[in-house]
C-alpha positions as CSV (number, residue, x, y, z in Angstrom):
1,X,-11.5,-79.1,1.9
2,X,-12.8,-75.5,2.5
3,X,-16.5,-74.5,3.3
4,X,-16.8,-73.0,-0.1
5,X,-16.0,-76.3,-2.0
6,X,-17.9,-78.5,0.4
7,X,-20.8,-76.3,-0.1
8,X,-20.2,-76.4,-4.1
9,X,-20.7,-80.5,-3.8
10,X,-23.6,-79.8,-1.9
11,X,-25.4,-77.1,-3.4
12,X,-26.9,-79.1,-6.5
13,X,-28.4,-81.5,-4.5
14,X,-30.0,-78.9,-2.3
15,X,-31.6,-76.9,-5.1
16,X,-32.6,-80.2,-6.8
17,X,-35.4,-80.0,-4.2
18,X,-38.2,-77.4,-3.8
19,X,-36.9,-74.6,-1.3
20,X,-38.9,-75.2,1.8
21,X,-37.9,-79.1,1.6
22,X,-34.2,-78.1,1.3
23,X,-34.6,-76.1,4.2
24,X,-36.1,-78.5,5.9
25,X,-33.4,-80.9,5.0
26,X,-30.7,-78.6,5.8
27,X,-31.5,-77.2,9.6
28,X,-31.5,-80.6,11.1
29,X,-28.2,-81.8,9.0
30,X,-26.7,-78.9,10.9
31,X,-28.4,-79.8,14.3
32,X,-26.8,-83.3,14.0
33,X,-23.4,-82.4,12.7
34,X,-23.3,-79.9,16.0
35,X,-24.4,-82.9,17.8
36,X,-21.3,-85.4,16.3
37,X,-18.9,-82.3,17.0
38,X,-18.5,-82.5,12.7
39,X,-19.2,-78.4,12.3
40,X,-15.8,-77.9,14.6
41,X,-14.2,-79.1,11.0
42,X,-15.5,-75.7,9.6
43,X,-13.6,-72.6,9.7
44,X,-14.4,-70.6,12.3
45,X,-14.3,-66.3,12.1
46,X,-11.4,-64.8,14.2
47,X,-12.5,-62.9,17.6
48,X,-13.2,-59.6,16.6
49,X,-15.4,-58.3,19.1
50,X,-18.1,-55.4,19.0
51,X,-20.0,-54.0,22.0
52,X,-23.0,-52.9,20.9
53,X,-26.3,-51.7,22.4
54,X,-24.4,-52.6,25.8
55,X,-24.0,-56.2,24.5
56,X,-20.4,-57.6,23.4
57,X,-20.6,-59.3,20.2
58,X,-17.4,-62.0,19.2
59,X,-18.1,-60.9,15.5
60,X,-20.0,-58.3,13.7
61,X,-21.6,-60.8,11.3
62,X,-24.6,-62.7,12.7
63,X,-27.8,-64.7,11.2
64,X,-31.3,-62.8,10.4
65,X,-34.4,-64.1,11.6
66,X,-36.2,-66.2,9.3
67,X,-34.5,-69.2,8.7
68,X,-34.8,-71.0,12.5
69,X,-38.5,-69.6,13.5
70,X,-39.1,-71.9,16.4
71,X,-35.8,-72.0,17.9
72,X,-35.1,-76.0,16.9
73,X,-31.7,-75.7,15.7
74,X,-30.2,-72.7,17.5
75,X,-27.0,-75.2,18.2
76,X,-26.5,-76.0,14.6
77,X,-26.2,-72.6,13.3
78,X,-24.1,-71.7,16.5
79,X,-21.9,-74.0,14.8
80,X,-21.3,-71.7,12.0
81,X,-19.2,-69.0,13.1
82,X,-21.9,-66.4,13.9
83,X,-21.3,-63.5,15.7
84,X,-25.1,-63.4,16.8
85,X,-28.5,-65.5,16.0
86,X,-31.6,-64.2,15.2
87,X,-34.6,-67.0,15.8
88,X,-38.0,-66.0,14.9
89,X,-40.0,-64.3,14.0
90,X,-42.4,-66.1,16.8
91,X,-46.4,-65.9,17.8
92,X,-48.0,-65.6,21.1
93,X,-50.2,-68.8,19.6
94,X,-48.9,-71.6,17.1
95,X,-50.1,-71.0,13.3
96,X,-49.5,-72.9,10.2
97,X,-48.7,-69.8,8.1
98,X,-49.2,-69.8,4.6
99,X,-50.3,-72.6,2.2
100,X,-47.7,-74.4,0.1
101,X,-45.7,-73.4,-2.0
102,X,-44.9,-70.2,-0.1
103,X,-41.0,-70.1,-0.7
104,X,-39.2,-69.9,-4.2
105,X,-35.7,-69.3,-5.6
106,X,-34.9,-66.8,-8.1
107,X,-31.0,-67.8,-8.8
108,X,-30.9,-65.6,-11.7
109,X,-31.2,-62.6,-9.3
110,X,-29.8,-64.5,-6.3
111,X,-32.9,-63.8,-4.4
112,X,-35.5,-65.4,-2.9
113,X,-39.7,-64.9,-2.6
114,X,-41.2,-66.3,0.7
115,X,-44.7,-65.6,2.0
116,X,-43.8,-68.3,4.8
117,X,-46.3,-66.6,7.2
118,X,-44.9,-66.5,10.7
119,X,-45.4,-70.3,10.8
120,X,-44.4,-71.4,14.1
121,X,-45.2,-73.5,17.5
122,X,-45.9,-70.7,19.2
123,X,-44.1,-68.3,22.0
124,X,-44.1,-71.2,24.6
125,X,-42.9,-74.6,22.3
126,X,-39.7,-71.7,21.4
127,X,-38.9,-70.6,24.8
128,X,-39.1,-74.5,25.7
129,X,-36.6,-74.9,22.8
130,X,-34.2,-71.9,24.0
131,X,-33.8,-73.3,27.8
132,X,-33.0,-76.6,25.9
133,X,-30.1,-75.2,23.8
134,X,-26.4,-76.2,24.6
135,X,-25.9,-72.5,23.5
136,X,-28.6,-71.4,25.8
137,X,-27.7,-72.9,28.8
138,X,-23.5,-72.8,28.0
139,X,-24.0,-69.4,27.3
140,X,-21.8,-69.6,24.2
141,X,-23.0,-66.6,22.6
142,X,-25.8,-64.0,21.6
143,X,-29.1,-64.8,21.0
144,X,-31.4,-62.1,19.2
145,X,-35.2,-63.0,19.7
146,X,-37.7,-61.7,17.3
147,X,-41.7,-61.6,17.9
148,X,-44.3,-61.0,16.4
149,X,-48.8,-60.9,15.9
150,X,-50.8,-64.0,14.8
151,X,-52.2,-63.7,11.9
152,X,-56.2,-63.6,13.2
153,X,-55.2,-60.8,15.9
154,X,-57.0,-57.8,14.6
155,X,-53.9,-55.2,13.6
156,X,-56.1,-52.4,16.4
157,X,-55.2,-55.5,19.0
158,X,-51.5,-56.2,17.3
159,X,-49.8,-54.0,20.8
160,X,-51.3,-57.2,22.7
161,X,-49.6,-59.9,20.6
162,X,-46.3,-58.1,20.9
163,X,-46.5,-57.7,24.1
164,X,-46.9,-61.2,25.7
165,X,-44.3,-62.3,23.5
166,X,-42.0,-59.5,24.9
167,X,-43.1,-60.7,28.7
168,X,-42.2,-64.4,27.7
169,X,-38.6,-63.9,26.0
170,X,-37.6,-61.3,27.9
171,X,-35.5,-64.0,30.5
172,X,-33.9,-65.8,27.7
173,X,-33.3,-63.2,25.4
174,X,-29.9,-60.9,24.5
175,X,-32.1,-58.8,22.6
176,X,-35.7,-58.9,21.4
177,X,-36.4,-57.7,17.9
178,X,-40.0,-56.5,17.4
179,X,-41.1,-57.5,13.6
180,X,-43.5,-54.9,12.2
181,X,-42.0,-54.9,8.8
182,X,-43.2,-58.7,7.2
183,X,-45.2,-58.0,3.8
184,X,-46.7,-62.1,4.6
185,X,-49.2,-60.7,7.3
186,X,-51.9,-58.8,6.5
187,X,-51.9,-55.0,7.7
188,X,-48.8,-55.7,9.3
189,X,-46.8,-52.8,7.7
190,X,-49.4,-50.7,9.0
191,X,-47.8,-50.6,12.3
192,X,-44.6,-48.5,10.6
193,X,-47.3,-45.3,10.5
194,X,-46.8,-42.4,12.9
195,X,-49.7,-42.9,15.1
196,X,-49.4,-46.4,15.1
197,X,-45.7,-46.8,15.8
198,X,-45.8,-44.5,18.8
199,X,-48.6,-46.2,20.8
200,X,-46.8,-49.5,19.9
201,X,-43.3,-48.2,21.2
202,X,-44.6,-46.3,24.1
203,X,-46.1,-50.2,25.4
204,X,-43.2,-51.7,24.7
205,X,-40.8,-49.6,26.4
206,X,-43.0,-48.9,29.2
207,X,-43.1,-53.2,29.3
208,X,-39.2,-53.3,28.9
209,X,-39.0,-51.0,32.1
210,X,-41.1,-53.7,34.1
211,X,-39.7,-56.5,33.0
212,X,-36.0,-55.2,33.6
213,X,-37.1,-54.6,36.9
214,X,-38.8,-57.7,37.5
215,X,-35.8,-59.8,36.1
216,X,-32.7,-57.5,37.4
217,X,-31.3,-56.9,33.5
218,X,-31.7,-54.4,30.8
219,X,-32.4,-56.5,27.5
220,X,-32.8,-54.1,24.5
221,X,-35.3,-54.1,22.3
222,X,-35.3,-53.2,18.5
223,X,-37.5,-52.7,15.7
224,X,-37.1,-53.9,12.4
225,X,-38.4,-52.3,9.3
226,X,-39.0,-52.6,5.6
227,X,-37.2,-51.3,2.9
228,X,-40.1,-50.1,0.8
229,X,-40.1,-46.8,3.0
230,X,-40.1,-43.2,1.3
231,X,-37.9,-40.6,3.0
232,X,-40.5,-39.2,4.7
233,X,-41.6,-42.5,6.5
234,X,-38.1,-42.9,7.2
235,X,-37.7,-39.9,9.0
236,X,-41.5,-40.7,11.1
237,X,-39.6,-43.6,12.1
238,X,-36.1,-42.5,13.0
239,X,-38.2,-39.6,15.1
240,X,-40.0,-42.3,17.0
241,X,-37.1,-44.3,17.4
242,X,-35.5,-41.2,19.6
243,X,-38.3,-40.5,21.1
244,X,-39.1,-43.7,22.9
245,X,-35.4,-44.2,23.5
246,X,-35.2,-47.9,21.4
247,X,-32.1,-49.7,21.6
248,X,-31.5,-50.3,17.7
249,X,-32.9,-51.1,14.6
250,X,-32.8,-53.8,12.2
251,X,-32.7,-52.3,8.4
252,X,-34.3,-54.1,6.7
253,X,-36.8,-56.8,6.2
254,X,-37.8,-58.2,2.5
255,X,-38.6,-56.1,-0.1
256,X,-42.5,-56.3,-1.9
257,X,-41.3,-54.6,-5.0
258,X,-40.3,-56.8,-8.3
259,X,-38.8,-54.7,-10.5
260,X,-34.9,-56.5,-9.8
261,X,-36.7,-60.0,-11.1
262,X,-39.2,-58.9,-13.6
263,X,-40.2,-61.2,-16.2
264,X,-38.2,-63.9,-14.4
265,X,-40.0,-67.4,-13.6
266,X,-41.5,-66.9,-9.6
267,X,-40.7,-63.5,-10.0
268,X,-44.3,-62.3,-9.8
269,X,-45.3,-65.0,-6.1
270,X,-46.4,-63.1,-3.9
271,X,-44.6,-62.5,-0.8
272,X,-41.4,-60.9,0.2
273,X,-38.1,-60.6,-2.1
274,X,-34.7,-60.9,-0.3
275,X,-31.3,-61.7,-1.6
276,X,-29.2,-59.6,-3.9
277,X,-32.4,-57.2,-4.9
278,X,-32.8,-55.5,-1.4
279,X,-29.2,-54.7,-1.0
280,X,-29.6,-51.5,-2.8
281,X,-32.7,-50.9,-0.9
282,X,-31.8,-51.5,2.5
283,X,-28.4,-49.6,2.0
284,X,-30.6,-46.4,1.2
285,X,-32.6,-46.9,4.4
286,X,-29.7,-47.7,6.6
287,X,-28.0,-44.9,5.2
288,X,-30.9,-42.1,6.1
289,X,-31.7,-43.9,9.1
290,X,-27.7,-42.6,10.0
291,X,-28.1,-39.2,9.0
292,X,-31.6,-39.3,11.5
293,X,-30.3,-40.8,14.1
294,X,-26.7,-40.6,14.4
295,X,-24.8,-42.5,16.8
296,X,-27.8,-42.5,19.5
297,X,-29.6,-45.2,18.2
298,X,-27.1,-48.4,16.1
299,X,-28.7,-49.9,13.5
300,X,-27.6,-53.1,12.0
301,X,-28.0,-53.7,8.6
302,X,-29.3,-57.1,6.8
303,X,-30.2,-57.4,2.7
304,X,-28.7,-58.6,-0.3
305,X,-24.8,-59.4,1.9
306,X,-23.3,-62.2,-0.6
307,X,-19.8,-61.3,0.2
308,X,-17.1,-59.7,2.4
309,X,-17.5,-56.5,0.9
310,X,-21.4,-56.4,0.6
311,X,-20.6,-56.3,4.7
312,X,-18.4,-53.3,4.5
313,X,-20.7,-51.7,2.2
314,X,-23.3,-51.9,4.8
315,X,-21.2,-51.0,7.8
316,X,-19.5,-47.7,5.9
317,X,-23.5,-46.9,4.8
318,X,-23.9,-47.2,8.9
319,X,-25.0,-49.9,10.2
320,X,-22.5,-51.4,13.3
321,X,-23.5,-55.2,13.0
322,X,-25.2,-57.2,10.0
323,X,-26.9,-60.1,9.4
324,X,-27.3,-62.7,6.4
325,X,-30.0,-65.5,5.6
326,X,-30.1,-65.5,1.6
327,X,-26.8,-65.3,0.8
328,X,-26.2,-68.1,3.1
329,X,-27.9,-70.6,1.1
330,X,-26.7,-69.6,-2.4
331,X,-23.0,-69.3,-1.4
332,X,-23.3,-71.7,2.0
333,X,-21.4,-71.2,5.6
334,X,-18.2,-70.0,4.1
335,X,-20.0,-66.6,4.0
336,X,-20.2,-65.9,7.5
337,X,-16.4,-66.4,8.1
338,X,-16.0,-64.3,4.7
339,X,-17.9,-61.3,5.8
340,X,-16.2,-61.7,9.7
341,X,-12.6,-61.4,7.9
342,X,-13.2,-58.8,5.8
343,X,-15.0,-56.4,8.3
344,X,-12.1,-57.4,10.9
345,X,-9.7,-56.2,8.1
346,X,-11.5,-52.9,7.4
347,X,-11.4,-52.3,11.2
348,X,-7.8,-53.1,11.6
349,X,-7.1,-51.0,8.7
350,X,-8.8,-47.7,10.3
């Protein structure tokens, strides 16, 4: 029975629940079936390595932060066929996040609205979780950490948040992603500005040179942004990204505008939009952050991927690598080795 069907069967009992419980039903499924050795039944993407940002990735087609925030089930989605996983986004301190209900689906738009809040344990409960990984400690793949401020940490003081997170995941980390892009906490977009941006970039990289030292390895860090930037905030951005000499960028994070699910129930909840609504939008912003950028900094792409040839759409607008979280719940873990074939085929085909 493929992935496809067994996610069909499954699919109506999932979205028979309220989104937040089905996600909550769903990560530790996966944990346990990667426990019994049942996800080695799943097809599993062909090798079709990329090397980039000095790190070799066994497939282009990895997971976006979001979906495993504390690092609890790193082993079950290992199990899927990932070229890399993003976990995250975490907090220096634990926080509940937003009240209930803060996640809906839209499946008329094939999107979901989330204003989840960085909920989390905190950066020490998720580094605790990393070390106890099989994946972790195997070293069976890539691992993508993303940080982020608490909610009560005045944005003037955000530098501080991001920085003892860096400090903490460095050691464990492939990569670190830096999350200045969630609509869920307050001000946060703030950090995108000119002013702003380079005195948060200039700490970081000046950290990332400490820490490499101190630890005896380069770990890149990236930056991931929104997709409700103008042209003119995207070129403030791609200027600072050469500047400080960052490693990559993630385009893009969910989207606050609502014109894509007007009128349709949940489609005015606050909070971010993802799924099939952002792919547009992020295509745009991967696309200029290309013509800014060039091959000097890579940017992988994430946003509205709900097929093999959403992934090529995002690799020919430029990004190198992408990532999927919505499309994975409407059309289940079929996608991943989906998007892997296609954008091994496009490769091949060059």
């Amino acid at each position: 029975m493929s992935d496809h069907l067994l996610y069909a069967l499954a699919r109506p009992l999932l979205f028979s629940l309220d989104a937040e419980s089905a996600h909550n039903l769903t990560l530790p499924s996966l944990q346990i079936a990667a426990r019994l050795g049942l996800s080695r039944l799943m097809a599993q993407p062909k090798a079709d390595p990329r090397t980039v940002m000095g790190i070799r990735f066994p497939n282009p087609v990895g997971l976006a932060a979001g979906l495993d925030k504390d690092g609890a089930y790193i082993d079950g989605l290992a199990a899927l066929g990932f070229g890399f996983i993003e976990i995250g986004t975490v907090t220096p301190r634990a926080q509940p996040g937003n009240p209930k209900p803060r996640m809906f689906r839209l499946p008329k738009a094939n999107a979901l609205i989330n204003r989840m809040g960085f909920n989390n344990g905190g950066v020490d409960a998720f580094v605790n979780n990393v070390q106890a990984s099989r994946f972790y400690q195997n070293k069976e793949g890539v691992l993508g950490l993303n940080i982020g401020k608490n909610a009560d940490t005045p944005i003037e003081k955000a530098g501080e948040d991001y920085l003892h997170c860096l400090a903490k995941v460095y050691p464990y980390a492939a990569y670190v992603t830096v999350n200045i892009s969630s609509p869920n906490t307050k001000n946060l977009r703030q950090l995108q500005g000119a002013s702003e941006l380079d005195a948060l970039l200039a700490g970081l990289k000046a950290a990332q040179s400490r820490l490499a030292d101190q630890h005896k390895r380069w770990v890149p860090v990236v930056l991931k942004i929104a997709p409700d930037l103008d042209d003119e905030q995207i070129k403030t951005i791609s200027g600072a990204l050469l500047r400080h000499k960052m490693d990559g960028v993630i385009a893009t994070n969910t989207t606050i505008t609502r014109d894509a699910v007007a009128g349709m129930p949940h489609g005015e909840e606050a909070g971010g939009l993802s799924g099939a609504p952002v792919f547009s939008l992020s295509n745009r912003v991967i696309s200029q952050l290309k013509s800014e950028l060039g091959d000097a900094v890579p940017i992988i792409g994430v946003g509205g991927i709900f097929s093999g040839a959403d992934a090529q759409a995002k690799i020919e607008a430029g990004a190198s690598l992408v990532q999927v979280y919505t499309g994975l719940i409407y059309r289940g873990p079929g996608l991943v080795a989906e998007c892997a074939a296609a954008l091994a085929a496009a490769a091949s085909s060059k």
